[in-house]
C-alpha positions as CSV (number, residue, x, y, z in Angstrom):
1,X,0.0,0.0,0.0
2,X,1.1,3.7,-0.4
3,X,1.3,6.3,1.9
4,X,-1.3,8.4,2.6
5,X,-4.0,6.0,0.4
6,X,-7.0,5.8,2.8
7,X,-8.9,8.5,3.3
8,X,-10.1,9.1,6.9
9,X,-13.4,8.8,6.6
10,X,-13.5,5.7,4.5
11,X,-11.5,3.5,7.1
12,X,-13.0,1.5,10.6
13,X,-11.8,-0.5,13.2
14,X,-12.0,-3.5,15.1
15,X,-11.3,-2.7,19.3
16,X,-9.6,-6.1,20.7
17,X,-6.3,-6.8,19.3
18,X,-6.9,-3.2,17.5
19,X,-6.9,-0.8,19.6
20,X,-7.1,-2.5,23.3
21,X,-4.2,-4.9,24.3
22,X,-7.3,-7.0,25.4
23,X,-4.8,-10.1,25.5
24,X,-2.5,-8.3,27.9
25,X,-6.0,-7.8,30.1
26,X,-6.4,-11.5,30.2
27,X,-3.0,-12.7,31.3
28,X,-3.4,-10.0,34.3
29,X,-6.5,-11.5,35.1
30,X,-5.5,-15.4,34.6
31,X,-2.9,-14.2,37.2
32,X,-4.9,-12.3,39.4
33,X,-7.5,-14.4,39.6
34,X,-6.6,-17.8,39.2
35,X,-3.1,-17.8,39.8
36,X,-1.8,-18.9,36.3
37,X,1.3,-16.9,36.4
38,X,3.3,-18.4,33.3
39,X,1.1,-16.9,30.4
40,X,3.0,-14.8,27.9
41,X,1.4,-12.9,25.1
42,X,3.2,-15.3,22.1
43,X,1.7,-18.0,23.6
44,X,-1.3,-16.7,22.2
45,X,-0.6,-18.3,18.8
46,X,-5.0,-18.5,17.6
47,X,-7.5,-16.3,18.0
48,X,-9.7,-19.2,19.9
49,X,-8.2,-19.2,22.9
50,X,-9.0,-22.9,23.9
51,X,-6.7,-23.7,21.1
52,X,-3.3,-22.7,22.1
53,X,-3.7,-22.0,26.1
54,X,-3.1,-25.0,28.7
55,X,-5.9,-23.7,30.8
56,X,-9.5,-25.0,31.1
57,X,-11.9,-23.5,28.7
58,X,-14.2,-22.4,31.7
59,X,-11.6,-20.1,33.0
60,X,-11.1,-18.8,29.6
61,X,-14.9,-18.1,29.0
62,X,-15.1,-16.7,32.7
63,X,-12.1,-14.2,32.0
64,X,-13.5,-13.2,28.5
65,X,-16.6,-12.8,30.0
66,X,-15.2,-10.6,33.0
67,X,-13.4,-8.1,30.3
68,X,-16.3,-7.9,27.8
69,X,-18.7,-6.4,30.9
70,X,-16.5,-4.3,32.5
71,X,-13.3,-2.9,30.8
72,X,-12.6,-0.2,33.6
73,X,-12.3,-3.1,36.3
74,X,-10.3,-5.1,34.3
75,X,-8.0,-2.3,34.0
76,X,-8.2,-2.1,29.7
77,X,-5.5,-1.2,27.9
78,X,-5.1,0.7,24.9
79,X,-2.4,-0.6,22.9
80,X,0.9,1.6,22.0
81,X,0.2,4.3,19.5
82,X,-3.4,3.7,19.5
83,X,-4.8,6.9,21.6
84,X,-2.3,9.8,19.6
85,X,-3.4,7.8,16.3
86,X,-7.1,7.7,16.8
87,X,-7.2,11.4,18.1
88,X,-5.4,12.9,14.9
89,X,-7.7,10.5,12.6
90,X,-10.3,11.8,14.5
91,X,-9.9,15.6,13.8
92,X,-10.9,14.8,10.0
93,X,-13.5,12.3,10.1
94,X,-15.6,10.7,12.7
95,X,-14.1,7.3,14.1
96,X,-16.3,4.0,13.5
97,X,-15.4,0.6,15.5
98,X,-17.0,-2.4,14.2
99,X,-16.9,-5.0,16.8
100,X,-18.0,-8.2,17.4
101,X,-18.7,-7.7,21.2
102,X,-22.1,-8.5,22.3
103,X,-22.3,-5.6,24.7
104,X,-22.3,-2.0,23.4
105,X,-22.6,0.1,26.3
106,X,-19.2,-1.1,28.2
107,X,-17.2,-0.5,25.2
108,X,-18.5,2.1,24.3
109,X,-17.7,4.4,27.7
110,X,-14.4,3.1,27.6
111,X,-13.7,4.4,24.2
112,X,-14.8,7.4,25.0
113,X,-12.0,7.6,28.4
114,X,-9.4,6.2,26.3
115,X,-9.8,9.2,23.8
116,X,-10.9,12.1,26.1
117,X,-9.6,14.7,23.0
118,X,-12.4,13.6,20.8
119,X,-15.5,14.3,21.1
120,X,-18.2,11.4,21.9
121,X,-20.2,12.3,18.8
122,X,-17.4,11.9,17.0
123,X,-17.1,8.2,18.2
124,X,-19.4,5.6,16.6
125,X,-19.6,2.2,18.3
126,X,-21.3,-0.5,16.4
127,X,-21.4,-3.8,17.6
128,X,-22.5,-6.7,15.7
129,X,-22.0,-9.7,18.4
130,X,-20.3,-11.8,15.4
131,X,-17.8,-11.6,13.4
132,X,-19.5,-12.8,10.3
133,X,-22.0,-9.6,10.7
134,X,-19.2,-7.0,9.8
135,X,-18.7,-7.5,6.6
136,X,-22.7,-6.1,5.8
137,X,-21.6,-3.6,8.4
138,X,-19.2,-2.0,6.7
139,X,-20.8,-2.2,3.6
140,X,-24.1,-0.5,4.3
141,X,-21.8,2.4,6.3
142,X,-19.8,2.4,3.1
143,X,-16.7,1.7,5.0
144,X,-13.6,0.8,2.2
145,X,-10.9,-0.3,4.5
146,X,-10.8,-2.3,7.6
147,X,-8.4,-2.5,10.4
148,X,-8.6,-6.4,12.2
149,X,-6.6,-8.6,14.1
150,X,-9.0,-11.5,13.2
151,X,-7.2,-13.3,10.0
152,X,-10.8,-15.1,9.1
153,X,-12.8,-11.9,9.5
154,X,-10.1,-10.2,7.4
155,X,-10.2,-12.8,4.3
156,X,-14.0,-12.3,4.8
157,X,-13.6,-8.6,3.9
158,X,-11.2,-8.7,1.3
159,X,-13.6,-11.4,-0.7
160,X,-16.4,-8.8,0.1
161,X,-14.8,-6.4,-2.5
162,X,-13.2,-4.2,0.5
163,X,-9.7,-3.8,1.5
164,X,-8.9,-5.5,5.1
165,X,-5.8,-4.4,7.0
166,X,-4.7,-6.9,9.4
167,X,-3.1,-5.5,12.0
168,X,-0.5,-7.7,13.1
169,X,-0.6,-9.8,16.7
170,X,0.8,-13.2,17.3
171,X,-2.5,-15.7,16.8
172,X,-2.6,-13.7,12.8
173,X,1.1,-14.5,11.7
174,X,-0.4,-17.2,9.6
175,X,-0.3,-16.8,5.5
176,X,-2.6,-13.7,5.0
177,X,-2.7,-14.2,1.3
178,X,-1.1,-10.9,0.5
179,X,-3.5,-9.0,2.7
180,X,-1.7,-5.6,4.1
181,X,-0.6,-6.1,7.3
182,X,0.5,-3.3,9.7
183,X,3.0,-3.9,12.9
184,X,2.1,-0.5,14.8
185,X,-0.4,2.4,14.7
186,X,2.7,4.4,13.6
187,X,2.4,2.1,10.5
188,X,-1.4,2.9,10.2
189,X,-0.8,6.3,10.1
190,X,1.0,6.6,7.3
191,X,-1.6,4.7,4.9
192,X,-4.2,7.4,6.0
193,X,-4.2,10.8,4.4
194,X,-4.4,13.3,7.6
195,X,-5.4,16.6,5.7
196,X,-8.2,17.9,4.8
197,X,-9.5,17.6,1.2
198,X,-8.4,21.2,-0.5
């Protein structure tokens, strides 16, 4: 991709894995909570979590569970880059998260802390409770570019005629077919043109 291609107000995001270090939540509350004290984020080699971590899935549902209802108690993150990135996009188009959280509300308010220099109607949560439900998302918001940490979700997009950005973690390192791929939201940056339209 070149510098500067996406336009700010044709581009969306995912939140976990985007812009929370959800993962990083997770391990701090596997430790925390049920004294598992050996977790490491490159462990985390698939999105399902059951997949690649030694613990029982009922601890894993129970933690996901804990940080989808209440981000502020599970002290949430935002991940490096992702607050000074989102508040410059922000001052020429509205943001848009897509997420496939089934809870609104939580997410929502904590966007709205993490990025106290833009304004709340300038932040537009939607979310779709699947991951299978953002590709009509985007399209009927006429959203051309996608940022996700979700590999599947991101071949999904790019089938749908739309250009998905993965944004690189360690359970997406597998063959994204060619799909752009972004290490840092310094790296984001520069794809998206930050002035405004003369």
């Amino acid at each position: 991709m070149k510098a500067h291609e996406i336009l700010a107000h044709e581009i969306a995001f995912d939140i976990d894995g985007v812009v929370a270090d959800t993962m990083a939540s997770f391990i701090a509350i596997a430790k925390q909570d049920y004294g598992i004290h050996d977790l490491v984020k490159e462990q985390i080699t698939s999105y399902w979590l059951e997949e690649c971590l030694p613990i029982p899935d009922e601890i894993i549902w129970k933690i996901i569970d804990k940080i989808l209802t209440d981000p502020f108690g599970t002290d949430l993150r935002p991940l490096p880059g992702a607050v000074e990135a989102l508040t410059r996009i922000a001052a020429i188009a509205p943001l848009t998260f897509v997420t496939a959280r089934p809870l609104k509300p939580p997410i929502e308010q904590w966007l709205y802390s993490t990025l106290p220099a833009v304004p709340t109607q300038r932040i537009r949560v939607i979310a779709t409770g699947k991951h299978s439900a953002k590709v009509a998302v985007l399209r009927d918001n006429g959203i051309r570019n996608f940022v996700e940490d979700h590999l599947a979700t991101c071949m999904e997009i790019h089938q749908a005629g739309m250009r998905a950005i993965v944004f690189d973690q360690p359970w997406n390192r597998d063959d994204c077919n060619g799909l752009p791929r972004v290490r840092s939201w310094d790296e984001m940056l520069n794809l998206i043109q930050l002035s405004h339209a003369s």
